[in-house]
GUDOGU-820193 format. One line per 2 residues: number of its first residue (from 1); their letters; for each residue x, y, z of N, C-alpha, C. Coordinates in steps of 0.1 Angstrom, whole numbers, plus 5000, padded with zeros to 4 digits. Example, Ala and Ser with C-alpha at 12.3 -4.5 7.8 and 13.67 -1.06 7.14 Angstrom:
2
1) as) 5132,4943,5078,5123,4955,5078,5132,4967,5078; 5128,4978,5071,5137,4989,5071,5129,5000,5079
//
This chain:
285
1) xx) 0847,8891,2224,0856,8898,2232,0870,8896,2227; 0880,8907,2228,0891,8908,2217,0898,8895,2235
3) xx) 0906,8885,2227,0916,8875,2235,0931,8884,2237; 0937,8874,2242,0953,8876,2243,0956,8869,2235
5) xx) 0954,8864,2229,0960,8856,2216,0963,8868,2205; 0959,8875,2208,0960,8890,2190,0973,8893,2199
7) xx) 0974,8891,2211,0989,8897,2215,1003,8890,2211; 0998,8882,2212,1010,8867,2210,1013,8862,2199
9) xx) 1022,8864,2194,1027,8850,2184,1016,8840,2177; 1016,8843,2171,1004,8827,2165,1016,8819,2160
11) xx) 1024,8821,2159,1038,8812,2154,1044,8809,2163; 1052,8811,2166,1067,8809,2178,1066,8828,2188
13) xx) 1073,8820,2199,1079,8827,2208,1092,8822,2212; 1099,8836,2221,1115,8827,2224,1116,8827,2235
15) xx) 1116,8816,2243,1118,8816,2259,1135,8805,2259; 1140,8813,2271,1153,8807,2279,1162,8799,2262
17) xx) 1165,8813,2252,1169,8801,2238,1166,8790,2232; 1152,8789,2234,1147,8776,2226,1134,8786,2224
19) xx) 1128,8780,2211,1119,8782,2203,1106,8770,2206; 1099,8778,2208,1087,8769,2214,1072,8772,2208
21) xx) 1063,8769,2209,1049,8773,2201,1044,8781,2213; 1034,8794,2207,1031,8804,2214,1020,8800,2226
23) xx) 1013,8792,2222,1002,8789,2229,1009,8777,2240; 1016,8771,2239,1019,8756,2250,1029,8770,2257
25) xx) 1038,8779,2253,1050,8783,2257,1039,8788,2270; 1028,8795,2265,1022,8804,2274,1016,8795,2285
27) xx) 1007,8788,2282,1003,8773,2288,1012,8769,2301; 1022,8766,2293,1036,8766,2307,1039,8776,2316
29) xx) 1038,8786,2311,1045,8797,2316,1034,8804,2327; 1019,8804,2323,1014,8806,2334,1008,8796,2345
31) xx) 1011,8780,2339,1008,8770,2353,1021,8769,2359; 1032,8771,2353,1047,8775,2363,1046,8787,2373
33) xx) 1037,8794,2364,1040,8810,2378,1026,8803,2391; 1014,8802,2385,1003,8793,2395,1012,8790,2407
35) xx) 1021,8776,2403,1023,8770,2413,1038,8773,2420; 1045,8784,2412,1051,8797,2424,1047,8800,2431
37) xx) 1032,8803,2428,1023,8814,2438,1019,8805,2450; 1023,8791,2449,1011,8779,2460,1000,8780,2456
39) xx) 0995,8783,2442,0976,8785,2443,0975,8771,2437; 0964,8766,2434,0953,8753,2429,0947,8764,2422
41) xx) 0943,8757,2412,0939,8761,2396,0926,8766,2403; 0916,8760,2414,0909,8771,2422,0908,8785,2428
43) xx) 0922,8781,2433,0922,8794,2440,0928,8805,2434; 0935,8803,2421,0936,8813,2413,0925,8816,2406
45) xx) 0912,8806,2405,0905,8813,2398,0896,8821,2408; 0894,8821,2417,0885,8824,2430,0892,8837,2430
47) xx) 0904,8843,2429,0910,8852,2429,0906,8861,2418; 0901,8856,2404,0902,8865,2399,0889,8863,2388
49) xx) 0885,8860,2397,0866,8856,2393,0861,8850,2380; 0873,8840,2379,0865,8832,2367,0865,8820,2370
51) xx) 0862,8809,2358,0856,8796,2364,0872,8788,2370; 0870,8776,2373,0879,8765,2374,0887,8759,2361
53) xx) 0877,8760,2355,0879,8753,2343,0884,8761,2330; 0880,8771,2331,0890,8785,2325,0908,8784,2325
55) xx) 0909,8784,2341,0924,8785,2340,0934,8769,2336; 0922,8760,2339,0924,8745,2330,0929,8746,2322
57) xx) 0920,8753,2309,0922,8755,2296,0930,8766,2293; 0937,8775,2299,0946,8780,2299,0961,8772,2299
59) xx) 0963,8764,2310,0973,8757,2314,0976,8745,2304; 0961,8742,2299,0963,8731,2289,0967,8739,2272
61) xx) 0966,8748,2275,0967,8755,2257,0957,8756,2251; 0942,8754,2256,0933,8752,2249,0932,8764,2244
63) xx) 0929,8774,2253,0920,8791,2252,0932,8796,2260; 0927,8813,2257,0943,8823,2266,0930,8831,2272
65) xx) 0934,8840,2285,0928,8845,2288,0923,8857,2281; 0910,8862,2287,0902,8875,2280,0916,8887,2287
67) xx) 0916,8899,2274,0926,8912,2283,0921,8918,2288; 0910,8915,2295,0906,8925,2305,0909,8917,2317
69) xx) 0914,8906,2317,0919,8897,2330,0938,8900,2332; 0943,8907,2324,0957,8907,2324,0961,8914,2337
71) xx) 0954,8924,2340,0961,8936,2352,0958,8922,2364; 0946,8919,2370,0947,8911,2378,0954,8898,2375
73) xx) 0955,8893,2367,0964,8881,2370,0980,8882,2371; 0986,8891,2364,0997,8900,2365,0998,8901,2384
75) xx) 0991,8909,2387,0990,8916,2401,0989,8902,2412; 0980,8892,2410,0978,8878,2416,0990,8868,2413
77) xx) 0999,8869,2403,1008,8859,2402,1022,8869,2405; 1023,8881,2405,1031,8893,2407,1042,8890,2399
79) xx) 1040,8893,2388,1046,8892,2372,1040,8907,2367; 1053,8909,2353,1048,8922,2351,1038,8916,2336
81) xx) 1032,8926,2332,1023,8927,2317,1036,8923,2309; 1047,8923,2307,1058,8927,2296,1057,8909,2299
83) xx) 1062,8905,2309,1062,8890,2307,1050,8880,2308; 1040,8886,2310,1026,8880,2303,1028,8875,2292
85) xx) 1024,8889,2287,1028,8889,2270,1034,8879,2266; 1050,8882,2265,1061,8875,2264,1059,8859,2270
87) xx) 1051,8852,2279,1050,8843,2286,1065,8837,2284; 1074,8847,2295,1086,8844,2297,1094,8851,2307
89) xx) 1105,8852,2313,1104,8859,2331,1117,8873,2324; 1110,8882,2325,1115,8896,2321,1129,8896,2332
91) xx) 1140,8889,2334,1154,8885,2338,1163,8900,2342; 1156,8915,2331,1168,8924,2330,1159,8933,2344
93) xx) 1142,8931,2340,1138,8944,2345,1135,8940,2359; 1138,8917,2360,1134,8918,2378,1154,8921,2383
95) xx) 1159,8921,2375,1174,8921,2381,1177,8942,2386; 1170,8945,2375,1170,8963,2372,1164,8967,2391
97) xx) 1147,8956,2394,1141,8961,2407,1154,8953,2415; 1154,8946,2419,1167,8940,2427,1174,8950,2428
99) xx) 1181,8958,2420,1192,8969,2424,1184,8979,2428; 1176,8985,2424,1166,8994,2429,1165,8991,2443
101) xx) 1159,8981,2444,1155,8979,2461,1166,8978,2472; 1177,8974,2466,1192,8973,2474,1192,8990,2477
103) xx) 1190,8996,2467,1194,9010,2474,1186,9018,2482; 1174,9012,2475,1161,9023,2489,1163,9012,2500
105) xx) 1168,9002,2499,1171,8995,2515,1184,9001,2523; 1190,9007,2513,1199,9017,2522,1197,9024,2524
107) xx) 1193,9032,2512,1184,9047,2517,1176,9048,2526; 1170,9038,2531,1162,9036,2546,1168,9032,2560
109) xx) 1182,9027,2556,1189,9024,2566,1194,9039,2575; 1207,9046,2560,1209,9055,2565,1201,9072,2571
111) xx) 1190,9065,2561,1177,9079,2570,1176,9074,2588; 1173,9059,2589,1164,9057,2601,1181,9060,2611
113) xx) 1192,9054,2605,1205,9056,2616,1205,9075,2619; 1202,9081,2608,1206,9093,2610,1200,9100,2626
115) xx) 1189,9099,2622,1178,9106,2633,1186,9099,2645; 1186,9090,2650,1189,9089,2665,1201,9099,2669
117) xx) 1213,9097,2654,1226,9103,2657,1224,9117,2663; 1214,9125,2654,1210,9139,2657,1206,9138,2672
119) xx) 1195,9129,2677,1191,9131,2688,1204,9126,2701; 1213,9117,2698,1225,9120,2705,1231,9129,2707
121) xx) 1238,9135,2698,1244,9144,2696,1239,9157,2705; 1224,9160,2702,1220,9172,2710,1220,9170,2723
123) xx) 1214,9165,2728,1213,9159,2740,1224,9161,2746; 1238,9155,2739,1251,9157,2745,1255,9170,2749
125) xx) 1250,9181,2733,1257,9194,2739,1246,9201,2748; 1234,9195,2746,1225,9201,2761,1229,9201,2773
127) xx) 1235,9185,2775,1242,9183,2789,1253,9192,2793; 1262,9191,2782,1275,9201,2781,1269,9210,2784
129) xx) 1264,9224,2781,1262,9237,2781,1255,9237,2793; 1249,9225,2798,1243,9231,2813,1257,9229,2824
131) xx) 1261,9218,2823,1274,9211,2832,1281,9223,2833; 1288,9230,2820,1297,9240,2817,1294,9252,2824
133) xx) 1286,9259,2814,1278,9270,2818,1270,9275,2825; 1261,9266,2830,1249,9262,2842,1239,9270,2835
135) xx) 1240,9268,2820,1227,9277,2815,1229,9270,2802; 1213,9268,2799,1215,9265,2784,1209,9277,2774
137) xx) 1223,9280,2763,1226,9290,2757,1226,9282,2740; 1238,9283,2738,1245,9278,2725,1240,9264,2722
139) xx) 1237,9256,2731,1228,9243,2729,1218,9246,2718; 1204,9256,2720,1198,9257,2713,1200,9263,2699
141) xx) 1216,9264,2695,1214,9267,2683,1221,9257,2678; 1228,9250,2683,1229,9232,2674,1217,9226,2674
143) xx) 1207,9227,2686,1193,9219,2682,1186,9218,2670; 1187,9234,2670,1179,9247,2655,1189,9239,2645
145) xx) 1199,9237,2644,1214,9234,2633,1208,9219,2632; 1203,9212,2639,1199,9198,2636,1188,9194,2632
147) xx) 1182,9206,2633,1164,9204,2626,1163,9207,2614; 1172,9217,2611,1176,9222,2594,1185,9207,2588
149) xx) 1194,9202,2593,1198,9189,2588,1189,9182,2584; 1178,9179,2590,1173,9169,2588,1161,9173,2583
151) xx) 1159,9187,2582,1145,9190,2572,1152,9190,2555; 1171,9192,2553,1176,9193,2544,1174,9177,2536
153) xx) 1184,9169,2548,1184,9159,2538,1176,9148,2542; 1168,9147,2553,1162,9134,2559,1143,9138,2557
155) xx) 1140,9148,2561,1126,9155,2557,1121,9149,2542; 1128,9151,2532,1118,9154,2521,1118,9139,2515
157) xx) 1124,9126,2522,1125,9109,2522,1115,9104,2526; 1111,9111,2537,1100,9105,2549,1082,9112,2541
159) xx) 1087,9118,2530,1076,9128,2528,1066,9117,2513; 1053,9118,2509,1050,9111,2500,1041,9123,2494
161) xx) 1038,9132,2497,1033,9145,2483,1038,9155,2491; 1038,9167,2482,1040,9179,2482,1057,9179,2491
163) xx) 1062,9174,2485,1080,9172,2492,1084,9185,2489; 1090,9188,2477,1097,9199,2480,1091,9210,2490
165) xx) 1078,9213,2488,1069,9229,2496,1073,9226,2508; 1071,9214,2512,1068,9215,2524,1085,9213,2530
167) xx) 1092,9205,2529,1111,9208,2529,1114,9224,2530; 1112,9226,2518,1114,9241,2517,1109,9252,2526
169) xx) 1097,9247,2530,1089,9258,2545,1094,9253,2553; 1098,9244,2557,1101,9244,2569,1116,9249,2570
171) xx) 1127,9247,2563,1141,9252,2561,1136,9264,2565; 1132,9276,2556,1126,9288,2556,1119,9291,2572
173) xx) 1116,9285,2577,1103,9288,2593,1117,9286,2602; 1125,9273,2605,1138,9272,2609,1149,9281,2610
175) xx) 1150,9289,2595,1163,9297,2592,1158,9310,2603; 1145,9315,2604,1139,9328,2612,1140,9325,2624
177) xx) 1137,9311,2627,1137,9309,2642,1154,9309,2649; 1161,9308,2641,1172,9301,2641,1182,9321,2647
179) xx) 1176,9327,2638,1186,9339,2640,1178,9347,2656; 1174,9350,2659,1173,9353,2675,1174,9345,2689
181) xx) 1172,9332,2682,1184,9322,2694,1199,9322,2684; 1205,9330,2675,1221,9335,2679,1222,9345,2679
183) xx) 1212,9357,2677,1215,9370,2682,1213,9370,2705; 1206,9362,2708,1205,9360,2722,1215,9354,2727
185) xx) 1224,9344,2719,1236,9338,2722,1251,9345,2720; 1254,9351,2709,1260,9354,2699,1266,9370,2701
187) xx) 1274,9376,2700,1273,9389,2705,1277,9391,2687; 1265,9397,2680,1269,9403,2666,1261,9417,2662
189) xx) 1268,9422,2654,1268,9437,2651,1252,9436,2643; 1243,9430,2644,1232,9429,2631,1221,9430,2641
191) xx) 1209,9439,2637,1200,9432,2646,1188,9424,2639; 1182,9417,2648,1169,9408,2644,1165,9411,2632
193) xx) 1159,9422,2624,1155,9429,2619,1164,9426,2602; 1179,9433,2606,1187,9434,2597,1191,9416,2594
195) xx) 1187,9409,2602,1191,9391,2600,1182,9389,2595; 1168,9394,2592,1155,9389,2590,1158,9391,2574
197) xx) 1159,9405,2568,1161,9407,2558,1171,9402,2547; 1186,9400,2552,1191,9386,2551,1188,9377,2544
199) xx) 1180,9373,2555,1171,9358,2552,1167,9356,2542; 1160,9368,2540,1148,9367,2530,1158,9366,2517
201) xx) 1166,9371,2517,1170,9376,2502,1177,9363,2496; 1187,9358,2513,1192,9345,2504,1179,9336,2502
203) xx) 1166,9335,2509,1160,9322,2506,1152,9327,2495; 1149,9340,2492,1148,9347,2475,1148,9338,2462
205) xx) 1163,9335,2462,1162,9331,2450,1161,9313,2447; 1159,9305,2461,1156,9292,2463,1144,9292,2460
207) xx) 1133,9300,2464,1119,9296,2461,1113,9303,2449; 1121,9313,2443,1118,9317,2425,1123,9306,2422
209) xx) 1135,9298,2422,1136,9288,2411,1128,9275,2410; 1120,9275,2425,1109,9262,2429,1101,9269,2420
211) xx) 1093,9283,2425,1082,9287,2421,1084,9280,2403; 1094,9288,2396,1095,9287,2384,1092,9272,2378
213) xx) 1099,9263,2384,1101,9251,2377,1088,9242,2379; 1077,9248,2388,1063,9241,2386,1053,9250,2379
215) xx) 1062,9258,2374,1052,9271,2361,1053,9263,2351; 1067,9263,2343,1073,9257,2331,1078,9247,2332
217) xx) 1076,9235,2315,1078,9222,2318,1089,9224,2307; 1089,9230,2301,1108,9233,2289,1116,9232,2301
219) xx) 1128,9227,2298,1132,9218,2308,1147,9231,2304; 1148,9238,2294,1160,9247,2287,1158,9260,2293
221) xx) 1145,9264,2295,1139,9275,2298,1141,9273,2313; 1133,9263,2324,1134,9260,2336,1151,9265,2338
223) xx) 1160,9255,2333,1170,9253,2339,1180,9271,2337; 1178,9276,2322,1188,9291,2323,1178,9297,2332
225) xx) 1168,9300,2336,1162,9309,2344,1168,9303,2360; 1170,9297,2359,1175,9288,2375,1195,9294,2377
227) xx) 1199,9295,2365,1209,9302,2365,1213,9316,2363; 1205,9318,2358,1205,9334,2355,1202,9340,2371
229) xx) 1190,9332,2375,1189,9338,2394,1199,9337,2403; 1206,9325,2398,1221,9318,2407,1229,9332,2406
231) xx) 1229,9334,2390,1244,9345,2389,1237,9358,2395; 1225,9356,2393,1222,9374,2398,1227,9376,2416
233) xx) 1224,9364,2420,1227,9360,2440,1240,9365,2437; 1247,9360,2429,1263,9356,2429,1268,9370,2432
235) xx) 1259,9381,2423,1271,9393,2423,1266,9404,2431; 1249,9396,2434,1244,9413,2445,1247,9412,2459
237) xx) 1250,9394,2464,1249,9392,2478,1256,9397,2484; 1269,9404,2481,1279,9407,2495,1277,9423,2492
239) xx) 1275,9429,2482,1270,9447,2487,1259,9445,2491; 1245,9437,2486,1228,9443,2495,1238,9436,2512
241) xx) 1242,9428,2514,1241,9424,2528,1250,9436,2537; 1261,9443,2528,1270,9448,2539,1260,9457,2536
243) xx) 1252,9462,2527,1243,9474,2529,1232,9476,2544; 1232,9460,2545,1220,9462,2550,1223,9458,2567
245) xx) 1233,9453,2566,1240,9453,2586,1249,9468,2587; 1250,9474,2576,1253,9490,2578,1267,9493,2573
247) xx) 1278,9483,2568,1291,9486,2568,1295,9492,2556; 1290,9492,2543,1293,9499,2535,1281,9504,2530
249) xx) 1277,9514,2526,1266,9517,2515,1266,9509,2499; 1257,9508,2494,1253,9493,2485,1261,9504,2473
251) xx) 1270,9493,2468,1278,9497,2455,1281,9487,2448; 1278,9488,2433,1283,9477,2429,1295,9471,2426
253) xx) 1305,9483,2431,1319,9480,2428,1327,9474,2440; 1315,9473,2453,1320,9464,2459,1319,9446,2458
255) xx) 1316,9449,2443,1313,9429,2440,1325,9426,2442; 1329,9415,2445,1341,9406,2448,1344,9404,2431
257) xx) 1358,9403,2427,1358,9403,2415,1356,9383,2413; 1361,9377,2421,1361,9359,2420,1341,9360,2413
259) xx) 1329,9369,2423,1322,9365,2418,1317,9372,2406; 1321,9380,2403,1320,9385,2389,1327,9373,2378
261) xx) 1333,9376,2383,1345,9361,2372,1336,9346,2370; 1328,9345,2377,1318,9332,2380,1306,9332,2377
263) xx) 1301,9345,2378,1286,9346,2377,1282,9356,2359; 1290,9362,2355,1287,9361,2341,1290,9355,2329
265) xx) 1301,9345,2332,1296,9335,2314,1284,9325,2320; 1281,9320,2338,1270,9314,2341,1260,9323,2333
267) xx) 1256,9335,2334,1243,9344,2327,1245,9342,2318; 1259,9341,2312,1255,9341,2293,1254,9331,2287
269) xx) 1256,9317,2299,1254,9304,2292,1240,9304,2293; 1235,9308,2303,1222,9304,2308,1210,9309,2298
271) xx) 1213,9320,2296,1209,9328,2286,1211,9321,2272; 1217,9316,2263,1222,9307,2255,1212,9294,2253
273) xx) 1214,9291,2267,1207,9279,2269,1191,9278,2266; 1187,9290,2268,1169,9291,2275,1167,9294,2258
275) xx) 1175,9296,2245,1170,9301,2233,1171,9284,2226; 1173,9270,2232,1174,9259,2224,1161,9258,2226
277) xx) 1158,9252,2215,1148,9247,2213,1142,9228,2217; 1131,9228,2225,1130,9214,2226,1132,9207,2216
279) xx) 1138,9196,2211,1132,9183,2203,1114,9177,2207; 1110,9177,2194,1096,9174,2197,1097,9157,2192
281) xx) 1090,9151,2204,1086,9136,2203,1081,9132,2191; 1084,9127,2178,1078,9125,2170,1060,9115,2170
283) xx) 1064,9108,2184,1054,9100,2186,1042,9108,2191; 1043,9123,2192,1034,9129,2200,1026,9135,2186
285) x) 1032,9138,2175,1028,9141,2164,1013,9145,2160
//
């Protein structure tokens, strides 16, 4: 059976700037982690189904373990493979998780504070608009305004597969529900119908650039197609919409010129962009 010794040094290793012999360095290095863990040379081996006297002769330098023992003893002493190996304490990549974890401890802070704020907040203008008004009206469309918040930025945190689709449908199922509690509130020239259409067009080009980007993994191609949609929104949105609540008939010379000015060197970068060619991994060869 191939050892961990073909992994190691048969000469020297370098731990903490001293130079030490590969086999005592490792010897030390995993009866140091052992008795981190609180285990007895028992109960590490009871953990990981070999004898007593195995991890003896491990600790003593006699013999290293078989590599088919590395994932579990790794996992039982919670050290990574890189400092197995190495039988030495990987300093950059546990300082790298340390910062890592400081931020998803925030990032968990500020999701779990968020949610109550929303549920204050509504509540408030629920009370308001009944106290006020003796009807609740306009409340229900800050509620609808607070469930899109938090399907935007707090939804897709809480989520562990299919994040984006499901973010994305529900934004989408919210934005429809959202336009007949303000046309019932709201006195506006559009009806349900003409809001509905709207809708669709802006949420259009959000889920072609989802759809796209789990078609294609060219990352040149994904991204100018993602812009090329951006500029197309940019210059049809304000004629299809006044077309379609009735105020002007659809022309294209009613583009705003700001979005003309914005939305074609975007197409022709984008366009530009989608003809580079990946770099191919040499290692994939």
């Amino acid at each position: 059976m191939l050892q961990i010794k073909n992994n190691l040094c048969d000469n020297n290793v370098k731990k903490g700037g001293k130079i030490m012999e590969s086999k005592d360095g490792f010897a030390i290095f995993i009866a140091n982690k052992r008795k981190e863990a609180n285990f007895t040379q028992k109960e590490l081996a009871d953990l990981i189904h070999v004898s007593e006297s195995a991890v003896s002769k491990w600790e003593r330098g006699i013999s290293y373990p078989d590599i088919s023992l590395i994932s579990s003893i790794c996992k039982v002493l919670s050290i990574t493979e890189h400092e197995f190996i190495t039988a030495s304490d990987d300093i950059k990549t546990k300082e790298e998780q340390i910062r890592l974890n400081k931020i998803n401890n925030f990032e968990r802070k500020v999701h779990t504070t968020l949610i109550p704020t929303y549920l204050i907040v509504v509540i408030i203008c629920f009370f308001y608009n009944i106290i006020i008004d003796k009807k609740i009206s306009w409340s229900i469309i800050v509620l609808i305004a607070f469930c899109l918040a938090f399907c935007i930025f707090n939804l897709y945190y809480f989520l562990k597969e299919n994040r984006m689709l499901i973010s994305l449908s529900s934004v989408s199922i919210l934005l429809y529900i959202l336009l007949p509690a303000i046309k019932a509130t709201i006195n506006v020239e559009w009806s349900f119908i003409q809001g509905a259409i709207i809708t669709t067009i802006w949420l259009l080009p959000v889920w072609t650039i989802y759809i796209i980007s789990n078609i294609t993994r060219n990352a040149f191609i994904r991204s100018g197609l993602a812009l090329i949609i951006i500029g197309l929104f940019t210059l049809l949105m304000n004629p299809v919409s006044e077309a379609i609540v009735g105020r002007k008939p659809f022309d294209l010379k009613n583009i705003p010129q700001g979005n003309t000015a914005v939305a074609i060197p975007v197409m022709i970068g984008a366009t530009l962009l989608m003809l580079v060619k990946p770099t191919k991994n040499p290692a994939g060869k």
